[in-house]
Gaussian input, Z-matrix of N, CA and C with variables (Angstrom, degrees):
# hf/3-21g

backbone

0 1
 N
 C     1     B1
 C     2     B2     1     A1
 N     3     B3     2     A2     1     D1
 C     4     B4     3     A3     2     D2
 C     5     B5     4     A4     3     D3
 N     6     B6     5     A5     4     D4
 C     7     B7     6     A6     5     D5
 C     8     B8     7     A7     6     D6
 N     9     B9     8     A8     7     D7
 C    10    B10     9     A9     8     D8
 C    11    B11    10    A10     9     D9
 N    12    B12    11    A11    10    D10
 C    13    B13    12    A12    11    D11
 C    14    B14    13    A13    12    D12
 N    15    B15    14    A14    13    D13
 C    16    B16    15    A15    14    D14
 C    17    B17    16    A16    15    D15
 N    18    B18    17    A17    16    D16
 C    19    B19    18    A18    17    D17
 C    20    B20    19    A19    18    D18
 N    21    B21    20    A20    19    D19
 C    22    B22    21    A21    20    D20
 C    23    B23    22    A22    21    D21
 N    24    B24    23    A23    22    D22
 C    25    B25    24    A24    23    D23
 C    26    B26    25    A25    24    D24
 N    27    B27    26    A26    25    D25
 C    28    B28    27    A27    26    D26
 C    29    B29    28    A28    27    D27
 N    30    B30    29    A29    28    D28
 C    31    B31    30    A30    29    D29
 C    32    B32    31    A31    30    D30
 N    33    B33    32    A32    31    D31
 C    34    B34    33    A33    32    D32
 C    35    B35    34    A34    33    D33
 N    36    B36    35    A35    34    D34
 C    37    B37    36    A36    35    D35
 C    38    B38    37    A37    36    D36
 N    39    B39    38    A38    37    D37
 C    40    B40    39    A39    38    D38
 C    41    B41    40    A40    39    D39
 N    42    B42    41    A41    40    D40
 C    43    B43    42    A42    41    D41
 C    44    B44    43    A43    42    D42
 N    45    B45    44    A44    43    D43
 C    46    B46    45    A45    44    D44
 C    47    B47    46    A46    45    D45
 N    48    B48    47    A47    46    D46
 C    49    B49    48    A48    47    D47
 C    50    B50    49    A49    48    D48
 N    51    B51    50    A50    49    D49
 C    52    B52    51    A51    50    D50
 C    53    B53    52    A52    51    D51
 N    54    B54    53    A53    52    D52
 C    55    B55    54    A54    53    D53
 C    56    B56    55    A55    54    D54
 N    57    B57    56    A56    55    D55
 C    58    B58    57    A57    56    D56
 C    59    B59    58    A58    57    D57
 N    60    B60    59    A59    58    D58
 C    61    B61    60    A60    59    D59
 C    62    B62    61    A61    60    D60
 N    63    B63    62    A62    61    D61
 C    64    B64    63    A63    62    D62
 C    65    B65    64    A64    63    D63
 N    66    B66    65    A65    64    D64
 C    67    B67    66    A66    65    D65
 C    68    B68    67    A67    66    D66
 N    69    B69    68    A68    67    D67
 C    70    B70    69    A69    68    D68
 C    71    B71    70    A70    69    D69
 N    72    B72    71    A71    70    D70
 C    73    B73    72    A72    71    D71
 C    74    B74    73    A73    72    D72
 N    75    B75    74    A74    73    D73
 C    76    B76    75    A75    74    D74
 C    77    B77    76    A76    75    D75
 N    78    B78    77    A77    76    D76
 C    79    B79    78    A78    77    D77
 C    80    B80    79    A79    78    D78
 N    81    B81    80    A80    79    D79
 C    82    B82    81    A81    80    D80
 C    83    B83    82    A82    81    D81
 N    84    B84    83    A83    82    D82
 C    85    B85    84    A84    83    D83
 C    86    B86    85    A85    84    D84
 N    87    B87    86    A86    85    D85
 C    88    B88    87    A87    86    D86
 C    89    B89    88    A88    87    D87
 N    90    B90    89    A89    88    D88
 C    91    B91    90    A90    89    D89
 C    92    B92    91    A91    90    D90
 N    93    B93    92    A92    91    D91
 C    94    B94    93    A93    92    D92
 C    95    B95    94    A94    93    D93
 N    96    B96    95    A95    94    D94
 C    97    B97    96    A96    95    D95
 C    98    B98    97    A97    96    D96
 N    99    B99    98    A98    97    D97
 C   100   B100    99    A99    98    D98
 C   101   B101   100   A100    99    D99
 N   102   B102   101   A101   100   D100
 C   103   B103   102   A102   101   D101
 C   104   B104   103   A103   102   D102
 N   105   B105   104   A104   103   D103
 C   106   B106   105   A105   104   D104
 C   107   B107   106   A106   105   D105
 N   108   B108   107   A107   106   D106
 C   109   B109   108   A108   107   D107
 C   110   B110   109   A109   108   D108
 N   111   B111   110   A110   109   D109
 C   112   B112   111   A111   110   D110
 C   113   B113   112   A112   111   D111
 N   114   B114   113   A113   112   D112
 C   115   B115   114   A114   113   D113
 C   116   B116   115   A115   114   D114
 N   117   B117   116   A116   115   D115
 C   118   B118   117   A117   116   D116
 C   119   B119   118   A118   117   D117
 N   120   B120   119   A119   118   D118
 C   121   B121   120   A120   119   D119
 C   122   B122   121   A121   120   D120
 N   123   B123   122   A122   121   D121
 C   124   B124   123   A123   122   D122
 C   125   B125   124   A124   123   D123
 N   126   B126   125   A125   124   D124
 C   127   B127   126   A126   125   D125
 C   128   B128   127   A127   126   D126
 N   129   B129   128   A128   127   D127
 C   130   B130   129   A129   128   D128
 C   131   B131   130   A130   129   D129
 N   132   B132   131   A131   130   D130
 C   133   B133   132   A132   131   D131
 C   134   B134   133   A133   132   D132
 N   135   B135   134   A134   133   D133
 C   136   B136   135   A135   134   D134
 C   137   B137   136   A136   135   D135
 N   138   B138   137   A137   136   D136
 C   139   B139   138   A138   137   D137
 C   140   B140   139   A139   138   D138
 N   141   B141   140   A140   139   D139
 C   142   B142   141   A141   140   D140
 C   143   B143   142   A142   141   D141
 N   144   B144   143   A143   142   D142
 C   145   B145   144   A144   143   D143
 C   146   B146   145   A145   144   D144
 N   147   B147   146   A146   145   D145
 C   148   B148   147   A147   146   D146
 C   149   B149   148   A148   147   D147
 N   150   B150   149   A149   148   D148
 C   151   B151   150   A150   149   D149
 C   152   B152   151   A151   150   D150
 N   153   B153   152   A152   151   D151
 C   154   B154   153   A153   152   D152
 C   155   B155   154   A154   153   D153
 N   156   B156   155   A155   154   D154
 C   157   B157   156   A156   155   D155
 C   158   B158   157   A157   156   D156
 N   159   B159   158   A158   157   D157
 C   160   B160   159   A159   158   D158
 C   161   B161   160   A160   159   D159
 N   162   B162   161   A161   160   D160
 C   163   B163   162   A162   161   D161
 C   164   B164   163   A163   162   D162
 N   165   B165   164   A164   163   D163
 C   166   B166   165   A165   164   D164
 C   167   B167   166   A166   165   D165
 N   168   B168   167   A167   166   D166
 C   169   B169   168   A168   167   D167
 C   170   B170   169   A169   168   D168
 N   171   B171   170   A170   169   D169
 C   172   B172   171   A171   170   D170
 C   173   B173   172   A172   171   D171
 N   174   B174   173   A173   172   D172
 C   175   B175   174   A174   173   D173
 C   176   B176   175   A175   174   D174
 N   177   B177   176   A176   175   D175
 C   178   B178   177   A177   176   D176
 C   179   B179   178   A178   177   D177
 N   180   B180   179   A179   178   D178
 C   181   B181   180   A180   179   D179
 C   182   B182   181   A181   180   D180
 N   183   B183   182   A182   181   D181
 C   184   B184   183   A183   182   D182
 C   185   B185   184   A184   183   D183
 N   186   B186   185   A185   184   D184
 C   187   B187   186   A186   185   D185
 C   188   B188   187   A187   186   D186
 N   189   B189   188   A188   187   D187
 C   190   B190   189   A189   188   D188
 C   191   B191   190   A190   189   D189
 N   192   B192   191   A191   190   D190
 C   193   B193   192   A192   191   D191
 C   194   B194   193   A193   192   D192
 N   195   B195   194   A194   193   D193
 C   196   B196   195   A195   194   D194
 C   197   B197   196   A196   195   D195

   B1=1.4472
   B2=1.5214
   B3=1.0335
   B4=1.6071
   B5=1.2148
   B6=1.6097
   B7=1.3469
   B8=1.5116
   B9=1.5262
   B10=1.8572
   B11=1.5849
   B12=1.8035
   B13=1.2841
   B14=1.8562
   B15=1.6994
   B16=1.4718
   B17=1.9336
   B18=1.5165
   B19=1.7667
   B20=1.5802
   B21=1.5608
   B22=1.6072
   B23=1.9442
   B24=1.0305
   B25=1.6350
   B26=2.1119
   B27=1.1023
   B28=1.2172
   B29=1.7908
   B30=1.7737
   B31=1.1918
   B32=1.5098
   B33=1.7719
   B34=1.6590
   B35=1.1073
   B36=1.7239
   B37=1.5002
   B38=1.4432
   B39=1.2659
   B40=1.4405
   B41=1.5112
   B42=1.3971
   B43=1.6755
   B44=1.5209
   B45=1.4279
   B46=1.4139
   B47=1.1354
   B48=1.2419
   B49=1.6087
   B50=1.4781
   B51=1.2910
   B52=1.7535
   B53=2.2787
   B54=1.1276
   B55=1.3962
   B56=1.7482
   B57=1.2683
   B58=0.6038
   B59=1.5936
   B60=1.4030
   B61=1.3076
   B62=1.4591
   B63=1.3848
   B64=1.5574
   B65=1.5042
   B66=1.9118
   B67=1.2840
   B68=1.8424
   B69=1.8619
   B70=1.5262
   B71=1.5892
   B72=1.8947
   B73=1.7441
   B74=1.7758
   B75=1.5091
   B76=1.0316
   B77=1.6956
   B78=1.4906
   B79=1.2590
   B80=1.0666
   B81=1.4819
   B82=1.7133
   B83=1.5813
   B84=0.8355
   B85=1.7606
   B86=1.9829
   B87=0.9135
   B88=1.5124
   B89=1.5533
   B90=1.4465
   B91=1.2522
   B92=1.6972
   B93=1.3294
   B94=1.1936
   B95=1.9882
   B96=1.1932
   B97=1.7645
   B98=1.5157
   B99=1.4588
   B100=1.1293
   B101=1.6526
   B102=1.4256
   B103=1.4349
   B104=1.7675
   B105=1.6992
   B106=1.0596
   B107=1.3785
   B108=1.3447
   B109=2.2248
   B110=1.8988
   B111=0.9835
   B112=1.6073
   B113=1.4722
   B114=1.4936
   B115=1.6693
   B116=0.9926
   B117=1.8610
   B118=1.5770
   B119=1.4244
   B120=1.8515
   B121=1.8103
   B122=1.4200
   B123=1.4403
   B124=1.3991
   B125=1.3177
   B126=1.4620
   B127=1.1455
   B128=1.4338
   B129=1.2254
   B130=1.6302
   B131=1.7059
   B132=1.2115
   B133=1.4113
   B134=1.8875
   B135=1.4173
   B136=1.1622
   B137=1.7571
   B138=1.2691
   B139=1.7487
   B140=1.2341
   B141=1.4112
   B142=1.4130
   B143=1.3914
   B144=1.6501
   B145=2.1859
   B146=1.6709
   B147=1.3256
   B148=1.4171
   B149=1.7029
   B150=1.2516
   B151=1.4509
   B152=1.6825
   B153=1.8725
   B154=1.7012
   B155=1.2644
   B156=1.9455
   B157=1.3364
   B158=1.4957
   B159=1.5077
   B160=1.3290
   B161=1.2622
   B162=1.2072
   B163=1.6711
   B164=1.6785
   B165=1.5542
   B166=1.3568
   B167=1.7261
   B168=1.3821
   B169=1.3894
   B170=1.5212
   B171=1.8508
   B172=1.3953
   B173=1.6721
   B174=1.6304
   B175=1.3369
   B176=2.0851
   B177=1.2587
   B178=1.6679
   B179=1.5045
   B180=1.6611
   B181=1.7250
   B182=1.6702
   B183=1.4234
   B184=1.2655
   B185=1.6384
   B186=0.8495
   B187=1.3503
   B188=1.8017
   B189=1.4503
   B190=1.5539
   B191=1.4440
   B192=0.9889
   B193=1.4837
   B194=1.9154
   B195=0.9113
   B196=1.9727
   B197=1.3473
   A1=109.28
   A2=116.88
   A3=132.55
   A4=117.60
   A5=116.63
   A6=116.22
   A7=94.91
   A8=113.10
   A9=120.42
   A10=89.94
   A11=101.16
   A12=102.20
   A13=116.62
   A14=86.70
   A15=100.70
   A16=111.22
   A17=94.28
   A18=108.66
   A19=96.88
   A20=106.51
   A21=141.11
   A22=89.17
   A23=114.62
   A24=116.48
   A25=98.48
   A26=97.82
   A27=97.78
   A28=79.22
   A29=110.70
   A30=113.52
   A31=121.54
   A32=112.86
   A33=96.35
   A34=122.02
   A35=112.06
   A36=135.96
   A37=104.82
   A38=99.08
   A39=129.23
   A40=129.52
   A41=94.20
   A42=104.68
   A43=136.94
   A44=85.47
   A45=95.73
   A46=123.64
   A47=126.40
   A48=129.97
   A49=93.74
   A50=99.85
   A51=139.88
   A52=79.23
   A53=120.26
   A54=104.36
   A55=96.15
   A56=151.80
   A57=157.63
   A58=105.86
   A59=109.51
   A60=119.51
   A61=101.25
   A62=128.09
   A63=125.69
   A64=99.13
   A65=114.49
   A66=99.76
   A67=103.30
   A68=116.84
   A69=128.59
   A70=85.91
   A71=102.65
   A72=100.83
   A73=121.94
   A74=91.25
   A75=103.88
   A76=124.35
   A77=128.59
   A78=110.72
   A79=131.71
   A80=118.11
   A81=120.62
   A82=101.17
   A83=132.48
   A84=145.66
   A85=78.80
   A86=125.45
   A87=137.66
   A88=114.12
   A89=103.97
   A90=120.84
   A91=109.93
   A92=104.09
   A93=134.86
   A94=99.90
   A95=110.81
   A96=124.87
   A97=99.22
   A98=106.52
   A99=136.51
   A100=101.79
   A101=114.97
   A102=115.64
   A103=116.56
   A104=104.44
   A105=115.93
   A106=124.06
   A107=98.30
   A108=119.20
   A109=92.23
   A110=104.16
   A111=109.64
   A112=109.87
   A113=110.46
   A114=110.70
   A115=102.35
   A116=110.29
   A117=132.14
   A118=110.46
   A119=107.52
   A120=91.37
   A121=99.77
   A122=135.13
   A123=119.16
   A124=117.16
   A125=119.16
   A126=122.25
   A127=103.04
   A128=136.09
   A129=128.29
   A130=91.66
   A131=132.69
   A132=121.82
   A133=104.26
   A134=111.66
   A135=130.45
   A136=109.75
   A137=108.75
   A138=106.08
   A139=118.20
   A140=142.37
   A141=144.16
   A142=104.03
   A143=81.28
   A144=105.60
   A145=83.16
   A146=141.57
   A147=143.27
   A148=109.26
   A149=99.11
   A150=120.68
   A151=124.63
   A152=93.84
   A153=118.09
   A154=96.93
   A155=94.36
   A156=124.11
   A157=121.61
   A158=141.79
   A159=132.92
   A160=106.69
   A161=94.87
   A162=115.05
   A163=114.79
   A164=112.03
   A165=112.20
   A166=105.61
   A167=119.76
   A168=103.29
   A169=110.32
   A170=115.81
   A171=109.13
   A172=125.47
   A173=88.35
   A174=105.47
   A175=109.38
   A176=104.40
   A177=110.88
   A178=95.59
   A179=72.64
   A180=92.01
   A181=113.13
   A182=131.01
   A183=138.42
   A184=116.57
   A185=142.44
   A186=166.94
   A187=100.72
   A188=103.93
   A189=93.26
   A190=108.46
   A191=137.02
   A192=139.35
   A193=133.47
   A194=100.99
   A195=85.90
   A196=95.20
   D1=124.42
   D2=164.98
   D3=-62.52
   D4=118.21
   D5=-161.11
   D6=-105.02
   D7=132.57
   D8=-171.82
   D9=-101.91
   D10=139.43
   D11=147.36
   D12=-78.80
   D13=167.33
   D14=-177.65
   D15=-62.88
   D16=-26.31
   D17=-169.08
   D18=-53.55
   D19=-50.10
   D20=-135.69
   D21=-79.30
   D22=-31.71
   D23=-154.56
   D24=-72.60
   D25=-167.34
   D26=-157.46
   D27=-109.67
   D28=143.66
   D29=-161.58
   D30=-70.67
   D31=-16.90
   D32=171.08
   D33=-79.48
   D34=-21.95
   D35=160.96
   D36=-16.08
   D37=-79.38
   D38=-173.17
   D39=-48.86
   D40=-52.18
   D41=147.63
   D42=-24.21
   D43=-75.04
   D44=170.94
   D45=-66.85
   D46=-16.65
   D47=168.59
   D48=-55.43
   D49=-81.46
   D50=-156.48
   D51=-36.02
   D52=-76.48
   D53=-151.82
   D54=-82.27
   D55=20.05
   D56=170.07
   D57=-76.62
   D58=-52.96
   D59=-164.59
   D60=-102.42
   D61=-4.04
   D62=167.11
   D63=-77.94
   D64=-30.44
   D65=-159.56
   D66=-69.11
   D67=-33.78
   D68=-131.15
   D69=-99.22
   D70=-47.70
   D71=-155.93
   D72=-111.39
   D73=-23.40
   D74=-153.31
   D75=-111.07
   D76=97.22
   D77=-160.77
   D78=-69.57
   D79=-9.96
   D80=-174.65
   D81=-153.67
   D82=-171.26
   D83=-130.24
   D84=-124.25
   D85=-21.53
   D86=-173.22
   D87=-80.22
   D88=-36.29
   D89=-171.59
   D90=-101.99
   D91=-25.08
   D92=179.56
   D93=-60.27
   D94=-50.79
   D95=-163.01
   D96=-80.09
   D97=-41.13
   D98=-170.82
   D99=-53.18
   D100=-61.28
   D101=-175.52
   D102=-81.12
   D103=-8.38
   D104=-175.91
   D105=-85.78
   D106=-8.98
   D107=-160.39
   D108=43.24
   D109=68.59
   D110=162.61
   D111=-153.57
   D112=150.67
   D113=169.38
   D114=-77.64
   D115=146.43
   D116=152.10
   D117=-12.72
   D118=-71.80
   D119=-163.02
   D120=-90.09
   D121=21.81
   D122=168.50
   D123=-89.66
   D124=-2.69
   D125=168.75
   D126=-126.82
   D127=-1.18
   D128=149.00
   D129=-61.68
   D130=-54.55
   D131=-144.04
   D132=-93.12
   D133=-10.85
   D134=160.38
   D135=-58.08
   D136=-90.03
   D137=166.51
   D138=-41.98
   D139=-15.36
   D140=-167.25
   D141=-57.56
   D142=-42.07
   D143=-151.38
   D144=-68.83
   D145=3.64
   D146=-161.61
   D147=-133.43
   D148=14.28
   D149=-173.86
   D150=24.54
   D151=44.94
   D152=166.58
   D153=-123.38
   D154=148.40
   D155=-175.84
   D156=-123.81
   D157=112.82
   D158=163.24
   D159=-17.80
   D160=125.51
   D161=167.40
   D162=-127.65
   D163=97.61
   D164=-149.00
   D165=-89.33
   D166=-8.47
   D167=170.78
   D168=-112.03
   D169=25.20
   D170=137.14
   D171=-110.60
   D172=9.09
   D173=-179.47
   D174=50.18
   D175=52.67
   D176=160.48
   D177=-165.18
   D178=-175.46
   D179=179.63
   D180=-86.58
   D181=128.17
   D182=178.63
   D183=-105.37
   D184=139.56
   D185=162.41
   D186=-41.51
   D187=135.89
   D188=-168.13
   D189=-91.43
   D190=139.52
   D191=-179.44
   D192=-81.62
   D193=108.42
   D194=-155.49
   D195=-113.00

């Protein structure tokens, strides 16, 4: 079995990981990279391309507003 990074996955994929596990494990976007073996803005700039942004005092990812 081919093991995928989290970077590598397809970005709503990822999403739903990403606030899934901000909601259960993880208290900040820090801890978040942390459990992920990824940098902060490589997965801020990962969801970007999905036009969502860390939102750190609801602690997930939010939908960008235009």
């Amino acid at each position: 079995m081919k093991v995928c990074k989290y970077i590598d996955m397809d970005a709503n994929i990822l999403l739903g990981i990403a606030n899934d596990r901000l909601r259960h494990e993880c208290t900040n976007l820090h801890s978040l990279a942390a459990l992920m073996d990824v940098k902060e803005q490589q997965l801020e700039n990962r969801l970007a391309e999905i036009n969502f942004h860390y939102e750190a005092g609801l602690n997930q990812f939010m939908p960008n507003i235009q």
